[in-house]
C-alpha positions in Angstrom: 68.1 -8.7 -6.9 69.5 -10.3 -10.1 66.7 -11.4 -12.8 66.4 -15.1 -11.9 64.9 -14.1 -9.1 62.3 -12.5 -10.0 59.6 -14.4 -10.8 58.2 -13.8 -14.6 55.0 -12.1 -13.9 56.4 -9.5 -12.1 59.2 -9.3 -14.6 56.3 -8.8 -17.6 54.4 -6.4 -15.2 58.0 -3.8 -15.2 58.8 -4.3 -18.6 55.0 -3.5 -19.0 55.0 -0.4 -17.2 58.8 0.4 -18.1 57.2 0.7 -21.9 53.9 2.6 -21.3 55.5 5.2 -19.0 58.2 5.3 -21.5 56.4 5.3 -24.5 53.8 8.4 -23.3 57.1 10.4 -22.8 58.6 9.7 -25.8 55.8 10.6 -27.6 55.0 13.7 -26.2 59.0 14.9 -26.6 59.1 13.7 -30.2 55.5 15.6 -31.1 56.4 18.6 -29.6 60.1 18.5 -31.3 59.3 17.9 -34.3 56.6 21.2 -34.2 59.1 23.4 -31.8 57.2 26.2 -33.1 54.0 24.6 -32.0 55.0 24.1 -28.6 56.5 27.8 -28.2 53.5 29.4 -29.3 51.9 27.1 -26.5 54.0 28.5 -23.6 53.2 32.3 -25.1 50.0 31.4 -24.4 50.6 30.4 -21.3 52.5 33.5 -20.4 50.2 35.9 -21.9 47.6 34.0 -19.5 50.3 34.7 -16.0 51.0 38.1 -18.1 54.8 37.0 -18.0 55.9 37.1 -21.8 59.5 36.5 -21.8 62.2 36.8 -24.7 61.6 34.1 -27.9 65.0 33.3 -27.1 64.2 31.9 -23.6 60.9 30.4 -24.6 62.5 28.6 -27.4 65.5 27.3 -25.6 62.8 26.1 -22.3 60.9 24.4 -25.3 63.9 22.8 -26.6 64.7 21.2 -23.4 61.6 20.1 -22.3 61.0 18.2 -25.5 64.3 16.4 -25.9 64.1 15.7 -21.8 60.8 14.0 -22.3 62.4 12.3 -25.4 65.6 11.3 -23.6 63.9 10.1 -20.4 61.1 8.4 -22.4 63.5 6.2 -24.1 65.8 5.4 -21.2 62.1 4.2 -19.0 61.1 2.4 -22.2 64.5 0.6 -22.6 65.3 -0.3 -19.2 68.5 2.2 -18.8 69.6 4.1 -16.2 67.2 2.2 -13.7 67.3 4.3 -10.2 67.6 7.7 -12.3 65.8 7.9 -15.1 61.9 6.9 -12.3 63.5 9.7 -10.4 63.7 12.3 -12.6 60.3 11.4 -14.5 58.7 11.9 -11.0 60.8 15.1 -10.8 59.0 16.0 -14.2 55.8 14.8 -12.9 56.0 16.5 -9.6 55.9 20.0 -12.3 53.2 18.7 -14.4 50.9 17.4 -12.2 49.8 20.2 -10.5 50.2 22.3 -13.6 47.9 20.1 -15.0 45.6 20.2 -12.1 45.1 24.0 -12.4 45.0 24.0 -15.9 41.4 21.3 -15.8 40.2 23.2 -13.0 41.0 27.2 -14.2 40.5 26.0 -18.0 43.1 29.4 -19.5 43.8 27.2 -22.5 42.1 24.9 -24.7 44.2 22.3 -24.2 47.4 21.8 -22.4 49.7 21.1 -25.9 51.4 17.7 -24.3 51.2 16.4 -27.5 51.2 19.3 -29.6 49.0 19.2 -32.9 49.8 15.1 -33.3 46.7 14.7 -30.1 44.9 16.9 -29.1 43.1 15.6 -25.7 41.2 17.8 -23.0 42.0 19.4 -19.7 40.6 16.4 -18.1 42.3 14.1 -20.0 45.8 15.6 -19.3 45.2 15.6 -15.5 43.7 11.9 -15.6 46.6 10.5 -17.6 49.0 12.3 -15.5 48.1 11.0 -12.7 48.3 7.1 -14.2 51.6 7.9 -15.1 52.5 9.6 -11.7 51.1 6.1 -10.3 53.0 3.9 -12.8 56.4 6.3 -11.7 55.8 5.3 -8.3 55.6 2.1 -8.8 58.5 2.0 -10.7 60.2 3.3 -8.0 60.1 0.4 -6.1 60.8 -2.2 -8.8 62.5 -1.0 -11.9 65.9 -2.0 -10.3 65.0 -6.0 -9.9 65.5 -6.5 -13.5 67.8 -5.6 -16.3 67.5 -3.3 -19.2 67.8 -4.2 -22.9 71.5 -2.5 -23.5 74.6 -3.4 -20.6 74.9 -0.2 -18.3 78.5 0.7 -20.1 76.1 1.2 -23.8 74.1 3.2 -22.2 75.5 6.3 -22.9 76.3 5.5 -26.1 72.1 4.9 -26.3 71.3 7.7 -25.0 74.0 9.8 -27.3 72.1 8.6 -30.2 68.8 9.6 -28.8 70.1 12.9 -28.5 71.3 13.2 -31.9 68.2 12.5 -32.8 65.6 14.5 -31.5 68.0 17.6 -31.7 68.5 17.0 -35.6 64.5 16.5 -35.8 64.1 19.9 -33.3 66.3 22.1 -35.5 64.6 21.1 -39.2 61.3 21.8 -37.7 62.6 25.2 -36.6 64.4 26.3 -39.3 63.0 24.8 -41.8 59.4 23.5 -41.6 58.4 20.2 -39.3 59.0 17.2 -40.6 55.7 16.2 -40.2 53.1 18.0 -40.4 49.9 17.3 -37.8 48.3 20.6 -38.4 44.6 20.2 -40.6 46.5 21.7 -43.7 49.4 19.7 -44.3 51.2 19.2 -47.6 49.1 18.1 -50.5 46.1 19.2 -48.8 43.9 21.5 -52.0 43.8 24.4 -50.3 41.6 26.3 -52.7 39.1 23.4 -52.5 39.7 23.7 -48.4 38.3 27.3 -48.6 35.6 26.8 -51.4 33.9 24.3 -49.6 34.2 26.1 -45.8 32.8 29.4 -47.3 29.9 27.5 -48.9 28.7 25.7 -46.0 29.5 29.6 -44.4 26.9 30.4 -47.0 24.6 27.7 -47.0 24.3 27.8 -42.7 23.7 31.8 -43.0 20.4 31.0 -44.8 17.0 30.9 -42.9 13.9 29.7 -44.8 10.2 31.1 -44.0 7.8 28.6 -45.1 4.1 28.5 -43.7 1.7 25.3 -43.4 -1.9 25.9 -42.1 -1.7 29.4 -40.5 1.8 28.3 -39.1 4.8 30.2 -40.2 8.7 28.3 -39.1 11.9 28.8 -39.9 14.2 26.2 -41.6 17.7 25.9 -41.9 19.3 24.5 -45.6 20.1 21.2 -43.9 16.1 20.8 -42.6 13.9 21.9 -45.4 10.1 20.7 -45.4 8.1 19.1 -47.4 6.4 19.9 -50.1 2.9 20.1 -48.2 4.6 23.8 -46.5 4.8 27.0 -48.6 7.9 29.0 -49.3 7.3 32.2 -47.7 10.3 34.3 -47.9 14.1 33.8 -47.4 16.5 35.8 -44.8 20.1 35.8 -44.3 21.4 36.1 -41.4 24.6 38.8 -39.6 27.7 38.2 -41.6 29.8 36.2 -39.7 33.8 35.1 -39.5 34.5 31.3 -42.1 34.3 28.8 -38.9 37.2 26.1 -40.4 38.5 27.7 -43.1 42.2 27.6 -43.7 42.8 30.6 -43.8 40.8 34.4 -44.8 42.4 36.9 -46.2 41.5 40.8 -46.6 42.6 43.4 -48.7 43.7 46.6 -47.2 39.6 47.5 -47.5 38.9 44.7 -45.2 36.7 42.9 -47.4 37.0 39.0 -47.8 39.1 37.9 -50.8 40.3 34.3 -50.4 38.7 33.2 -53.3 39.6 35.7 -55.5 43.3 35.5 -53.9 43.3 31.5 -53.7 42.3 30.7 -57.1 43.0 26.9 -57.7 44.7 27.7 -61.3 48.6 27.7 -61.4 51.3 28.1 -59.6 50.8 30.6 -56.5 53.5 31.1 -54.4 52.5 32.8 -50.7 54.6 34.5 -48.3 53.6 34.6 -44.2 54.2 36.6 -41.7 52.4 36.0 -38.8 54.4 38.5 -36.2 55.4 42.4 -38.1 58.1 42.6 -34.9 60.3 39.8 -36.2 60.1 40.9 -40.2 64.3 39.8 -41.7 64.3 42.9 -43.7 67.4 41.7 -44.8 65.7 39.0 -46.7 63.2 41.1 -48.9 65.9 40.7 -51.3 65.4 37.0 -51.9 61.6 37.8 -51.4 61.8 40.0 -54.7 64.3 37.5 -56.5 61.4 34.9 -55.5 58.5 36.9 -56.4 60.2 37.5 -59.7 60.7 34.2 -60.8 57.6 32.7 -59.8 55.5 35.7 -61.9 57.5 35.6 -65.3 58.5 32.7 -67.5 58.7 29.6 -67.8 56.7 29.5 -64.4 54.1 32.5 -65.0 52.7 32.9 -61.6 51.7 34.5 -59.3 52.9 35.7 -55.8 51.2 37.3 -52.5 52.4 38.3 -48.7 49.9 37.5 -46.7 50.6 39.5 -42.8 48.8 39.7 -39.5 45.4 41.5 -39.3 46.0 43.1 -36.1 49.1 44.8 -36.8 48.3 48.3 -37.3 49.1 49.5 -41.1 50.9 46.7 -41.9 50.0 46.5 -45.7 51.6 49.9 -46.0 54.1 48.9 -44.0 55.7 45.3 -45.7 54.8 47.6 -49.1 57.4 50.4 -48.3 59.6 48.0 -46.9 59.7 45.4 -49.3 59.1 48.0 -52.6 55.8 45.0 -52.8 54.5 45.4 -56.5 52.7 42.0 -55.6 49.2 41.8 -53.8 49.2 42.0 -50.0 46.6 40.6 -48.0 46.0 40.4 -44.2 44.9 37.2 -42.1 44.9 36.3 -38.3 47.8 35.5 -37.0 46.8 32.1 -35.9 45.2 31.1 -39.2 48.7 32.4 -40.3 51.3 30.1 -37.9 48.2 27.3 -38.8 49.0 27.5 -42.2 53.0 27.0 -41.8 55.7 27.8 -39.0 58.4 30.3 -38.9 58.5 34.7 -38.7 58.7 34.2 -42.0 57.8 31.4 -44.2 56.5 30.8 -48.1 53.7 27.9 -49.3 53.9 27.0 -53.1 50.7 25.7 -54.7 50.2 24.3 -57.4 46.3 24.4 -58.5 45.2 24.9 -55.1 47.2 22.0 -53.8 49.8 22.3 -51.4 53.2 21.7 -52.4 55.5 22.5 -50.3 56.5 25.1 -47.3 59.8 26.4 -46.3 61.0 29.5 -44.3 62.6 32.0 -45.5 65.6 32.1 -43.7 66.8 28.7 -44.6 67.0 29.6 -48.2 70.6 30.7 -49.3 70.4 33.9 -51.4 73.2 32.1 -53.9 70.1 29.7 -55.3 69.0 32.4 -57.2 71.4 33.0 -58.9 71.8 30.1 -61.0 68.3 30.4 -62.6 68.5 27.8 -65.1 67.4 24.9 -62.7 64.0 24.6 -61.5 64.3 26.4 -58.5 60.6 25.7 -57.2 62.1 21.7 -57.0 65.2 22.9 -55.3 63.2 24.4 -52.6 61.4 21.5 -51.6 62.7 20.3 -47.9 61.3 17.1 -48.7 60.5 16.9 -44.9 58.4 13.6 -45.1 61.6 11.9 -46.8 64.1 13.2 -44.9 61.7 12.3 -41.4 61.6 8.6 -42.6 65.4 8.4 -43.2 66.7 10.3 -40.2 64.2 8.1 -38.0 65.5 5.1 -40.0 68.7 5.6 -39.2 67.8 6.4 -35.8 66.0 3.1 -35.0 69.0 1.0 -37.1 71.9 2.5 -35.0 70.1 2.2 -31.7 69.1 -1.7 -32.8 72.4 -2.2 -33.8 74.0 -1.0 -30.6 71.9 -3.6 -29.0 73.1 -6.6 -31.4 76.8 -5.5 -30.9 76.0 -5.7 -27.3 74.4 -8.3 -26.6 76.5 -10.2 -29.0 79.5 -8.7 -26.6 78.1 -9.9 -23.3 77.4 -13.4 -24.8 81.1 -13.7 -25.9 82.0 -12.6 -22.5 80.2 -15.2 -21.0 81.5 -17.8 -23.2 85.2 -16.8 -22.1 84.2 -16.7 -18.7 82.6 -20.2 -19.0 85.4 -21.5 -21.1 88.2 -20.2 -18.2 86.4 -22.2 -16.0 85.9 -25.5 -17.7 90.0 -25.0 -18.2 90.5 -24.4 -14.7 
């Protein structure tokens, strides 16, 4: 049915749902691409639920294409392009999801689904409700996404989608070799991470408290937060069972197991720290660099100071990164999740720079030959500057795909000024 035909509310009601069933897919493939390691350690938890762990390989290359289908899709619904297929294979999507998301609001096995990785996080519920609106919206789509055009002629469409794809792979492959290019976690870059900790450990300390006071014969209990007035009686003051920093960024233990983030964090300096969240994927080959690294950061001009920080349920694995890495620096244990919380990668390094964070960068996508030429600040060479390279790739991204769409729609209205010109002729 060609657009004239359709009468303009229905025409607003498909571009209307054309953009909100668009737009929730490409935000949920651009969020989990730009975290890819957020999104695998999702489906390991998934698997570790099913007891199915598979390869990182697999998992990684499943996230991957999940991600840029979603982003793909997302902007062909949005746009208008490939009208019969792209409603199709959304529903083909959905027909996956929505029962996935079903079982996962009625069995709860994770804390949330991770459809829009660390950027929202919504619950259960939430998932399976917005699912099924956009299961609905599909549907409906179905029917009537052919009766009007999409913004770019059916031969640019490929060319469209090419760009997409360019796109969200480029975005997918900094996040995973690099760091993301944006960062949705709590901690993100210039976040004061020693201030972070100092304040989470004294409200720690402060809720571990319990005041006695009495008043009249009656003895009660008071938190910090609820003291009484001055007509009670300070009786005595207990402390309660030691318990794990709830939000801290991150605790760290020596190989005694007692709590040294503040002692390790200090808020003065440079500090440069190295993470490993997973012992079984350690790059011995680059404990080289590590050492070149750890050198330069801990003697002039920089005069610093450096630390590994590695998973606490990894049995002797102080002793272990120690012998393997000939470690003359100070190595501390964490959980593993404070640890991939903190930055992505098997191996990855934060600078900070009194307390703050400066920057973070894996290891493996620093080139040994950097080190080398030691005359340059290396600490500025390191940066990824992944916020400015995010707002030009997606700048570029958004101009070529506008400019597709001048050049043709500028095309189609020279056609149709030929075609009308032949005919006034003839």
């Amino acid at each position: 049915m060609p657009d004239k035909q359709v009468s303009s509310k229905l025409k607003a009601a498909i571009w209307t749902a054309r953009v909100i069933a668009g737009s929730v897919f490409i935000l949920s493939g651009i969020t989990k691409a730009i975290d890819i390691w957020g999104f695998v350690f999702k489906i390991n938890d998934y698997l570790a639920v099913w007891h199915i762990p598979q390869p990182h390989a697999l998992v990684l290359i499943t996230a991957s294409a999940i991600s840029i289908a979603e982003f793909i899709l997302g902007m062909a619904m949005a746009t208008g392009s490939y009208k019969r297929t792209a409603p199709w294979m959304l529903m083909a999507v959905m027909a996956v999801m929505l029962p996935l998301t079903a079982y996962i609001a009625i069995a709860n096995p994770v804390a949330d689904c991770g459809c829009f990785g660390d950027f929202l996080i919504i619950s259960n519920t939430a998932t399976l409700l917005k699912n099924i609106a956009i299961t609905a919206l599909l549907a409906w789509l179905l029917v009537y996404n052919r009766r009007i055009s999409g913004l770019y002629h059916p031969l640019s469409q490929w060319l469209q989608t090419a760009i997409a794809v360019a796109y969200i792979i480029a975005t997918a492959a900094f996040g995973y070799h690099i760091q993301p290019l944006v960062d949705f976690r709590p901690f993100p870059e210039g976040t004061n991470l020693a201030k972070e900790i100092a304040e989470a450990q004294n409200n720690d300390n402060a809720d571990n408290l319990v005041f006695i006071y009495e008043k009249e014969g009656e003895s009660r209990q008071f938190g910090t937060d609820n003291l009484p007035d001055s007509t009670w009686t300070f009786v005595d003051r207990i402390e309660k069972q030691p318990r794990p920093a709830s939000g801290t960024p991150i605790t760290l233990f020596d190989s005694d197991g007692d709590d040294v983030t503040s002692e390790a964090v200090t808020g003065h300096g440079t500090q440069m720290l190295l993470l490993i969240p997973d012992m079984a994927h350690i790059d011995i080959a680059a404990t080289d660099l590590v050492a070149d690294l750890c050198n330069y950061v801990t003697k002039p001009p920089v005069n610093g100071s450096f630390a590994a920080i590695l998973p606490a349920d990894a049995p002797d694995a102080s002793e272990t990164w120690t012998d393997l890495a000939m470690a003359e620096y100070p190595v501390y244990t964490a959980d593993d999740t404070e640890i991939k919380q903190l930055a992505r990668g098997t191996m990855s390094l934060v600078l900070l720079a009194d307390g703050t964070i400066q920057w973070k960068r894996s290891v493996s996508s620093i080139s040994p030959d950097l080190m080398e030429n030691q005359d340059t600040d290396i600490l500025q060479q390191l940066d990824p500057q992944s916020r400015l390279t995010f707002i030009l790739l997606t700048s570029f991204f958004i101009l070529a795909e506008l400019l597709l769409l001048a050049l043709d729609k500028s095309s189609i209205t020279i056609h149709h000024f030929i075609v009308r010109k032949n005919k006034k002729n003839t």
